[in-house]
C-alpha positions as CSV (number, residue, x, y, z in Angstrom):
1,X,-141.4,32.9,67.1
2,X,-141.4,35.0,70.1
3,X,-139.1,33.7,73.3
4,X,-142.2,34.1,75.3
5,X,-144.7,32.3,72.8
6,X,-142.0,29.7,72.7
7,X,-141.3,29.3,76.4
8,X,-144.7,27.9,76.8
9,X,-144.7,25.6,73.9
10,X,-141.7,23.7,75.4
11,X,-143.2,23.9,79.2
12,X,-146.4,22.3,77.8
13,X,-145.0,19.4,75.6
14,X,-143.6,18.5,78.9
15,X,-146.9,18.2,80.6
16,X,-148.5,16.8,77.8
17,X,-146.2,14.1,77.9
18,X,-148.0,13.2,81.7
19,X,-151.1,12.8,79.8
20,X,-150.9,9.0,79.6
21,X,-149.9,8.9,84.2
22,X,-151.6,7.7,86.6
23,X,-150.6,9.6,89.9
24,X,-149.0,6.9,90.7
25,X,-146.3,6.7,87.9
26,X,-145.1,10.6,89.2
27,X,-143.4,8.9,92.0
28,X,-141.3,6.0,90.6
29,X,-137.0,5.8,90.5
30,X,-136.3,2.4,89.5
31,X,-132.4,3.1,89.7
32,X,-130.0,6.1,90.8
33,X,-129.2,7.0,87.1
34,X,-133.4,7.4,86.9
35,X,-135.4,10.4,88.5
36,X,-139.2,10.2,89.0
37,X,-141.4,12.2,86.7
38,X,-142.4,14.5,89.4
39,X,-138.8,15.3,90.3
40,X,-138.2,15.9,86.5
41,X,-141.3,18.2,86.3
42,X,-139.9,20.2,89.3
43,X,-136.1,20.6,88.9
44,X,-136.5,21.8,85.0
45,X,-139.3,24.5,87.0
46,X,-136.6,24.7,89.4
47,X,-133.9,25.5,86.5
48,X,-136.0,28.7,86.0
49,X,-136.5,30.0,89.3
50,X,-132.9,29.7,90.3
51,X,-131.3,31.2,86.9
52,X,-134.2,33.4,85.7
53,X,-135.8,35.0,88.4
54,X,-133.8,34.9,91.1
55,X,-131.3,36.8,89.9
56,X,-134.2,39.1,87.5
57,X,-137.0,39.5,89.7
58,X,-136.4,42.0,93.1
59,X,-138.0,40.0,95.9
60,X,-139.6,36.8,94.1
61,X,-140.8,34.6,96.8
62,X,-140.1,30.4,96.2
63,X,-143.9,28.4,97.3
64,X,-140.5,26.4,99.9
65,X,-137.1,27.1,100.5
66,X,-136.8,23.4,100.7
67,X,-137.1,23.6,96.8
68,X,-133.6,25.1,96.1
69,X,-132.5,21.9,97.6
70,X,-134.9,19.1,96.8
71,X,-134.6,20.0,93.0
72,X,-131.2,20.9,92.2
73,X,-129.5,18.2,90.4
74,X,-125.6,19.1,90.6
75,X,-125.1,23.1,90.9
76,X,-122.4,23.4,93.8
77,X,-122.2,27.1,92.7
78,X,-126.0,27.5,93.5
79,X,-126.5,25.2,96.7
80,X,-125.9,21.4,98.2
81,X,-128.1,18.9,95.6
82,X,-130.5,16.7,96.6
83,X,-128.9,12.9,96.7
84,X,-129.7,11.8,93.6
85,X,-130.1,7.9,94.4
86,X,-133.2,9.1,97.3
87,X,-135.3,11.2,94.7
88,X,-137.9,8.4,94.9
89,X,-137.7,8.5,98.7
90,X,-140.0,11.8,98.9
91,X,-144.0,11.2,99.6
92,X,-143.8,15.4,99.5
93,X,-144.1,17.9,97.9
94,X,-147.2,16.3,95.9
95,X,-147.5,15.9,92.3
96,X,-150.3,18.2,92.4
97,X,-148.1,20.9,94.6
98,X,-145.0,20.4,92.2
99,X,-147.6,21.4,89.2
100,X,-148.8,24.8,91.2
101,X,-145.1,25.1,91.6
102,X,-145.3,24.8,88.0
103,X,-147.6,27.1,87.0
104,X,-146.4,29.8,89.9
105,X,-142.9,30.0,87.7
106,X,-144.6,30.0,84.7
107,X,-146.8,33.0,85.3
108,X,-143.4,35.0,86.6
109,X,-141.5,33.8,83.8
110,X,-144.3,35.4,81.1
111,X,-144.5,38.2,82.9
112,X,-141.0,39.1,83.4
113,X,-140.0,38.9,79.5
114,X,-143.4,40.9,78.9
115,X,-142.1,43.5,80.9
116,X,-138.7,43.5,80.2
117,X,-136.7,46.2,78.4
118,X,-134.3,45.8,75.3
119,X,-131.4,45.6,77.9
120,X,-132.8,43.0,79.9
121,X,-134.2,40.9,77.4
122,X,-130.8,40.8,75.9
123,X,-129.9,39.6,78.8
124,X,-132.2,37.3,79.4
125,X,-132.5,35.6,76.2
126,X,-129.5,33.1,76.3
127,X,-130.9,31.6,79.8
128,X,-134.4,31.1,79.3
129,X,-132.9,29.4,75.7
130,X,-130.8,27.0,77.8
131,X,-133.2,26.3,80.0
132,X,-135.6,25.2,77.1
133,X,-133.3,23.3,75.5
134,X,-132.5,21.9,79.2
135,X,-136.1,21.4,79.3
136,X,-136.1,19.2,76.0
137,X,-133.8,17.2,77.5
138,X,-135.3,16.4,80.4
139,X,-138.6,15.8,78.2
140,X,-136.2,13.0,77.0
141,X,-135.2,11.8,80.1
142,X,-138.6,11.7,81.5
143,X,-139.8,8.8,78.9
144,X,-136.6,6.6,79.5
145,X,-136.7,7.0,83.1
146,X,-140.5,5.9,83.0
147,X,-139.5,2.8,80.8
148,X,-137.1,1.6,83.0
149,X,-139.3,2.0,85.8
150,X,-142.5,0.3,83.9
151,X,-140.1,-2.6,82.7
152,X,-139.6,-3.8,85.7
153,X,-143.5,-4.2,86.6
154,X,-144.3,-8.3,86.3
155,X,-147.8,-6.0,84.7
156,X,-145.2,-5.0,82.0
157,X,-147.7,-1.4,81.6
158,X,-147.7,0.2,79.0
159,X,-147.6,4.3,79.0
160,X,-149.5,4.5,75.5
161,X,-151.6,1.7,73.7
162,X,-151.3,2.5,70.5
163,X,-147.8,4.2,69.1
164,X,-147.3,5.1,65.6
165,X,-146.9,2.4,62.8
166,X,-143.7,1.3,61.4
167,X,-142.9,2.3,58.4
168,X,-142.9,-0.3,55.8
169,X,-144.7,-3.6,55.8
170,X,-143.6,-6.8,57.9
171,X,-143.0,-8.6,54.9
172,X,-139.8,-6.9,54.0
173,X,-136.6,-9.0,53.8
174,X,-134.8,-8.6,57.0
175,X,-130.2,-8.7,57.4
176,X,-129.5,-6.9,54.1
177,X,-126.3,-5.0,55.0
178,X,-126.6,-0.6,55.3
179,X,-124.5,0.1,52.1
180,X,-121.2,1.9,52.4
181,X,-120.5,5.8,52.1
182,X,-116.9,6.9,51.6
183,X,-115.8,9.7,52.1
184,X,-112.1,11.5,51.6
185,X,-110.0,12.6,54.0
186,X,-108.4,16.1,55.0
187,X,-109.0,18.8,57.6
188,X,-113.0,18.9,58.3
189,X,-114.9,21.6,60.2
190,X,-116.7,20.5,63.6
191,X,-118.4,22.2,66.2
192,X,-121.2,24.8,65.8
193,X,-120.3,27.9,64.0
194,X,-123.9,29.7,63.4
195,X,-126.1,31.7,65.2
196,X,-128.8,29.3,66.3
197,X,-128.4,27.6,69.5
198,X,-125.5,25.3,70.4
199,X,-124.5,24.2,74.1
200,X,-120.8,25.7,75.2
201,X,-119.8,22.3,74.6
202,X,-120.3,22.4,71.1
203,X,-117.9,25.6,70.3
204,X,-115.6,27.0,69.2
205,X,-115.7,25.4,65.9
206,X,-112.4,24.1,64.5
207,X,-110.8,22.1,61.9
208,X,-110.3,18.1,62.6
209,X,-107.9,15.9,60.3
210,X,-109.5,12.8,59.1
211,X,-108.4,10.2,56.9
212,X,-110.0,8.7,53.9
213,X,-113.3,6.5,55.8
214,X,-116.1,4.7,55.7
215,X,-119.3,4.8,57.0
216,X,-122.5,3.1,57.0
217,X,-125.7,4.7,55.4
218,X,-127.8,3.1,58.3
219,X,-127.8,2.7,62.1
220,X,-127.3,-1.1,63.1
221,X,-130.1,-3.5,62.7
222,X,-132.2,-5.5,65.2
223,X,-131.5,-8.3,62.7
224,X,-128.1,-8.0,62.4
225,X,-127.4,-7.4,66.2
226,X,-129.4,-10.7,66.8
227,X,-126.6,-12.2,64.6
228,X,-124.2,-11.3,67.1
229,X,-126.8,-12.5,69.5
230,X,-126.9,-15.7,68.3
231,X,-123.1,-16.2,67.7
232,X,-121.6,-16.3,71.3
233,X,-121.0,-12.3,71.3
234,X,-121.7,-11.8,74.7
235,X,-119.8,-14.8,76.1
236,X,-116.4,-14.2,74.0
237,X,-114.0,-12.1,76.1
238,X,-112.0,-11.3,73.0
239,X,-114.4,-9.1,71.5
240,X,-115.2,-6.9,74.5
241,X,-113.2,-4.1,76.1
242,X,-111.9,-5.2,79.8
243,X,-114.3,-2.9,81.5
244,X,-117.1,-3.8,79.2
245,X,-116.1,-8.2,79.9
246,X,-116.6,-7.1,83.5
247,X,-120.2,-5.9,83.7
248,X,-121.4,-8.4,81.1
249,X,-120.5,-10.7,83.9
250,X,-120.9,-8.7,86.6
251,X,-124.7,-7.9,85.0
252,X,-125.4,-11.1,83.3
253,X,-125.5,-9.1,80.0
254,X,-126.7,-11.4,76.9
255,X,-128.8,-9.3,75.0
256,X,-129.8,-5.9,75.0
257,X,-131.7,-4.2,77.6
258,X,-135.3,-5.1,77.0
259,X,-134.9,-7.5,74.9
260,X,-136.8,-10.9,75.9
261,X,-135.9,-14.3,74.8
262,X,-139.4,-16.2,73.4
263,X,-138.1,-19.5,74.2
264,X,-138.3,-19.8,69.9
265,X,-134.7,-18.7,69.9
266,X,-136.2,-15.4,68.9
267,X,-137.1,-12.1,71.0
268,X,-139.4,-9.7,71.6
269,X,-138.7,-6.2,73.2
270,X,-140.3,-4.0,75.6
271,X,-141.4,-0.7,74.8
272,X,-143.4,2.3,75.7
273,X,-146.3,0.4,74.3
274,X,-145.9,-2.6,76.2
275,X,-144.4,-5.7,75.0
276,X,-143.6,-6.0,71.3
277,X,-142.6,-8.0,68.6
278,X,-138.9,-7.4,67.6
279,X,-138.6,-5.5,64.5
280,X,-135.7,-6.7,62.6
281,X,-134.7,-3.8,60.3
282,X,-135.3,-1.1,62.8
283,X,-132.2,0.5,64.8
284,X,-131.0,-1.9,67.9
285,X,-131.3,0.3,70.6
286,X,-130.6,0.2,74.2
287,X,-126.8,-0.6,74.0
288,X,-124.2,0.3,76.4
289,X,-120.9,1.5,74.6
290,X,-119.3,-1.6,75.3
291,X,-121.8,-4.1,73.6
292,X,-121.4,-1.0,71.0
293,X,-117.9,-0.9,70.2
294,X,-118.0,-5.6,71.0
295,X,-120.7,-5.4,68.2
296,X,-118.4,-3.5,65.5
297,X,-115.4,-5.4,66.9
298,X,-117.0,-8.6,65.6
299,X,-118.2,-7.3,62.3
300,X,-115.1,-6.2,61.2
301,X,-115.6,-2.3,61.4
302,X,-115.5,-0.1,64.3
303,X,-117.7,3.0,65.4
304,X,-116.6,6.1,64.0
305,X,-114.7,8.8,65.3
306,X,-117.7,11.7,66.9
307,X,-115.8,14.0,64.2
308,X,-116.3,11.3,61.4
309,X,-120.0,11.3,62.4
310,X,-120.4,15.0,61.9
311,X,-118.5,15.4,58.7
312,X,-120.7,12.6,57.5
313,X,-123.9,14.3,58.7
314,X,-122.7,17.8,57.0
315,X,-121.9,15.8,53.4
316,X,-125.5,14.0,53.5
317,X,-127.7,16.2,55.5
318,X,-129.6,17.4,52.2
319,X,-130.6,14.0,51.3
320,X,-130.7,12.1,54.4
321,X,-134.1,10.9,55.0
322,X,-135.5,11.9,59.0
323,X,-135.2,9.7,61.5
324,X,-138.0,9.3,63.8
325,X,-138.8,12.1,66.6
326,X,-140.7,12.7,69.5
327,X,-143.1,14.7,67.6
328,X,-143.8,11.3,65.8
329,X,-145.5,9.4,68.8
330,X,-143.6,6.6,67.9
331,X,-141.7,5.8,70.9
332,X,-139.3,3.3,69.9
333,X,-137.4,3.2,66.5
334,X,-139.3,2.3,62.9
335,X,-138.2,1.0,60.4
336,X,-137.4,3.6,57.1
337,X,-137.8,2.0,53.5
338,X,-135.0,3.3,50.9
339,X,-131.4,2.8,50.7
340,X,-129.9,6.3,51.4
341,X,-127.8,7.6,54.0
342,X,-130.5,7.3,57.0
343,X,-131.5,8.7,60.8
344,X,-128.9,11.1,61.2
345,X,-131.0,13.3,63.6
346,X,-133.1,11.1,65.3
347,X,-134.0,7.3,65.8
348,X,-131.2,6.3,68.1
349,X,-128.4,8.2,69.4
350,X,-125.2,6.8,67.9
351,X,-122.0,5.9,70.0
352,X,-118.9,7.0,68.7
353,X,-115.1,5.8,69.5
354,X,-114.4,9.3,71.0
355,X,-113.8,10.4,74.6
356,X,-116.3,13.2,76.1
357,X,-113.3,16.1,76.3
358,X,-113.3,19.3,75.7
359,X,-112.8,21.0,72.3
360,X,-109.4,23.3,71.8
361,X,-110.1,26.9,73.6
362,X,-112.9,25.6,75.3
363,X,-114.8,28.1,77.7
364,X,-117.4,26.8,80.0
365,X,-120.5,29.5,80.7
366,X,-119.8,32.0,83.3
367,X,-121.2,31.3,87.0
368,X,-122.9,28.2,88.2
369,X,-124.3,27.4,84.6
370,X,-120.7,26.6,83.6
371,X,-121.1,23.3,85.3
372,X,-124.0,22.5,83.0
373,X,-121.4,20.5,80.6
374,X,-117.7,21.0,81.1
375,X,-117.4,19.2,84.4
376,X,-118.2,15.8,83.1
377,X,-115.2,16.1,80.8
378,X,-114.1,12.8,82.1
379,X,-115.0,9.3,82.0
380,X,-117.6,9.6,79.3
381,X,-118.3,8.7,75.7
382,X,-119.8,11.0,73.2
383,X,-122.8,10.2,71.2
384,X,-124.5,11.9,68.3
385,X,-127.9,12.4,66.6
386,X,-130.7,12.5,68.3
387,X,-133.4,9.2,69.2
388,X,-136.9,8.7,68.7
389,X,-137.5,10.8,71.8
390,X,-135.8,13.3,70.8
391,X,-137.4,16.8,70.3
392,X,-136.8,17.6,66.6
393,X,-135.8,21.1,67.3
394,X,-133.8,20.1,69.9
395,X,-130.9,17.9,67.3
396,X,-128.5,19.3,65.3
397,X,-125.1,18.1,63.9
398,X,-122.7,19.6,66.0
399,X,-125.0,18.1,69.4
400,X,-122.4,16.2,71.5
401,X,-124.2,14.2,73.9
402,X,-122.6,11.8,76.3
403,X,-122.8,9.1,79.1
404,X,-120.7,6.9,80.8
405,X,-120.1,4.2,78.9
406,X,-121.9,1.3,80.7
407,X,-125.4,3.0,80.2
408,X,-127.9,1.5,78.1
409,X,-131.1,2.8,79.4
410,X,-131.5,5.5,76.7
411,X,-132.3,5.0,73.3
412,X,-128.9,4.4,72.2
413,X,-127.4,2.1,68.8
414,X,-124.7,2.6,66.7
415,X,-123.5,3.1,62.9
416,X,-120.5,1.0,61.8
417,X,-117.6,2.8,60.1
418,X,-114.2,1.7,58.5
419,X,-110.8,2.8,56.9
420,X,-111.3,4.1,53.5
């Protein structure tokens, strides 16, 4: 596919995500670690102004100044950022002037990679890439930042009516256990070796000794994290890390996020679709790394190393059945019938036991687009796989993504593993 025929593919699965918004909804930041959709409509417009033509296009003119600042999220190298927490603050520019903002980019963008020569598109290629891929992620972002917003409305709104249906019927027998894969030990390849896309924090590929492991075909249950639920989990320190035992108390933490007690002794879950039943053999999602890693702790497993993930993902990736996408509609996790190794690259992204740190010989990108990854080397947890709002072109193996390990506002779960 052509980068240009491509470019406006991603730019208008973003906006077709706003379908469902009332103006309204543009304008919402429920919490610092949440932007409003407008902002996130503007900074990944912003993203190609400031790295694309800027630097490529002799004179271009911004529609404001202002917009270098208002819609950079944390490029020192390329100006002073916006606060973050006060995004929601802003009455201006309007929704409808971030959209002609928008469109304004757009236009230069096309034209620009129409026009340009071998020389420059070579040069060129690689950013507007990132920036689509930066795009997809914000895409992502966009929905759980809406969620969190609408889950706090006593309406409880929902941003689509209908989603798409589970698969399997509700009749299925719910706590059977994900059956085991082992796998050998010995030096593994991780990282991205290939030509396709990868972020700079996927590379250089290398070799990682693992022992002989575990792991579980499936990500953890709705049923089976109700177990924990329902015995004590979240009010026995010894299962919980101390930073974890802190904000459970400091939070009030006794289920996951969304989750809603029906005064039954079961629960029922928000969603993008409003209020739903719980489905008990979908993926648990919504988990901080700490109810994570308490959950596994009290199984009797752990979570897997990010390197034992992806030498899982490369052994089984032939017969692993999808997980759900964005491109699905669903929204939220489904349930999958069949016993195989499951939701690799989608569903929920899965926490592992490994630190967000750079791989050996790491290099971050030249200029300001080096800080796109390699200075939050610290304090984080790495994730992999991809969630049910996760473009499907966007997931790979080798995708290390990563947040501090208290969050629980994206679609994240977990897949047990053991010593073989």
């Amino acid at each position: 596919m052509a980068l240009s025929e491509r470019y406006r593919q991603v730019r208008a699965a973003t906006e077709e995500l706003c379908v469902p918004l009332e103006v309204e909804d543009f304008v919402l930041q429920s919490m610092a670690d949440a932007s409003p959709v407008r902002w996130h409509l503007a900074h990944t417009t912003w993203f190609f102004e400031t790295f694309v033509l800027r630097p490529h296009v002799p004179g271009h003119r911004s529609p404001h100044e202002a917009y270098q600042h208002l819609f950079n999220s944390y490029y020192q190298g390329v100006g002073s950022p916006f606060e973050r927490s006060r995004r929601g603050l802003l009455s201006r520019p309007t929704v409808a002037e971030v959209r002609s903002y928008r469109g304004l980019v757009d236009r230069s963008v096309g034209e620009l990679l129409e026009a340009a020569s071998p020389e420059q598109f070579a040069a060129l290629e690689p950013i507007v890439t990132l920036g689509l891929h930066h795009e997809q992620q914000h895409q992502e972002l966009l929905l759980t930042d809406l969620k969190h917003a609408f889950s706090l409305n006593p309406l409880q709104p929902a941003y689509v009516e209908d989603s798409a249906s589970p698969a399997g019927s509700g009749d299925e027998a719910a706590g059977s256990e994900s059956p085991e894969i082992s796998l050998a030990g010995g030096l593994a390849a991780a990282g991205h070796d290939g030509d396709g896309f990868c972020f700079d924090n996927e590379r250089p590929a290398h070799e990682h000794w693992l022992r002989d492991f575990r792991i579980a075909a499936s990500p953890v249950s709705n049923d089976s994290f109700r177990g924990f639920v329902s015995d004590g989990g979240y009010s026995r320190p010894e299962l919980w890390l101390s930073d974890g035992w802190d904000r459970v108390q400091a939070e009030g933490w006794s289920a996951p996020l969304y989750w809603q007690a029906d005064g039954e002794g079961g629960f029922s879950t928000f969603t993008l679709a409003g209020p739903q039943a719980l489905d008990p053999r979908a993926a648990v999602t919504h988990l901080s790394y700490y109810e994570a890693d308490a959950f596994a702790r009290w199984a009797g497993a752990r979570l897997p190393t990010e390197f034992e993930w992806e030498h899982f993902a490369q052994q089984v990736a032939a017969q692993a059945a999808p997980g759900t996408s964005l491109e699905d509609r669903a929204f939220h996790p489904v349930r999958h019938p069949g016993a195989g190794p499951q939701h690799l690259l989608g569903e929920v992204w899965e926490w592992t036991s490994s630190a967000y740190a750079p791989y050996p010989g790491f290099r971050p990108l030249a200029g300001a687009l080096g800080e796109y990854n390699g200075k939050f080397m610290s304090g984080c947890m790495v994730l992999r796989g991809g969630s049910c709002v996760s473009p499907r072109q966007h997931v790979r193996p080798s995708y290390r993504n990563f947040f501090g390990p208290d969050k629980r506002w994206q679609f994240t779960g977990l897949r047990l593993a053991a010593d073989g």
